[in-house]
Phi, psi and omega in degrees: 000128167288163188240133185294172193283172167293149168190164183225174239176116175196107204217126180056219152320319214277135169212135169238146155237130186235082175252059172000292172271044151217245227238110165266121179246131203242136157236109166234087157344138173212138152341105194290159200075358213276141159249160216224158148239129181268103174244123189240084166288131167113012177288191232239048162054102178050344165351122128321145185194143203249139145264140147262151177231168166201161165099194162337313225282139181209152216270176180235138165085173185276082202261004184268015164197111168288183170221123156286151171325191172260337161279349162116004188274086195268123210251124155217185171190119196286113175252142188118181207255008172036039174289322199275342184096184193210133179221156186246141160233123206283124166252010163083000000 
């Protein structure tokens, strides 16, 4: 299966920017107080990734720096009303 190109998604409250080797950004509205888990499929294979949050959202855990799977799956998990996003920047 191929893995799509970069794009972005926005549709209402939802917004994804999606470049697997730069900076990907997910804003999914939650309930503040909600802890949220955040699955990002099509990343970069063991990719480094710096996280960030903004706005309500704050990471939970040692969450300021992922690893993707060997499928390509980057796991983190976000508390708040995440209205500013949550973003990965892909670190090689």
């Amino acid at each position: 299966m191929s893995k799509p190109g970069p794009f972005s998604y926005h549709v209402g409250n939802v917004n994804v920017d999606y470049k697997p080797s730069g900076v990907t950004s997910v804003n999914v509205p939650a309930p503040s107080g909600v802890a949220k888990e955040h699955r990002l499929h099509g990343m970069v294979p063991g990719g480094e990734y710096a996280i960030s949050a903004s706005g309500a959202c704050a990471l939970v855990g040692d969450a300021a720096v992922a690893t993707a799977t060997a499928e390509g799956v980057l796991a983190f998990v976000a508390d708040g009303s995440c209205a500013g996003g949550v973003s990965a920047a892909f670190r090689g």
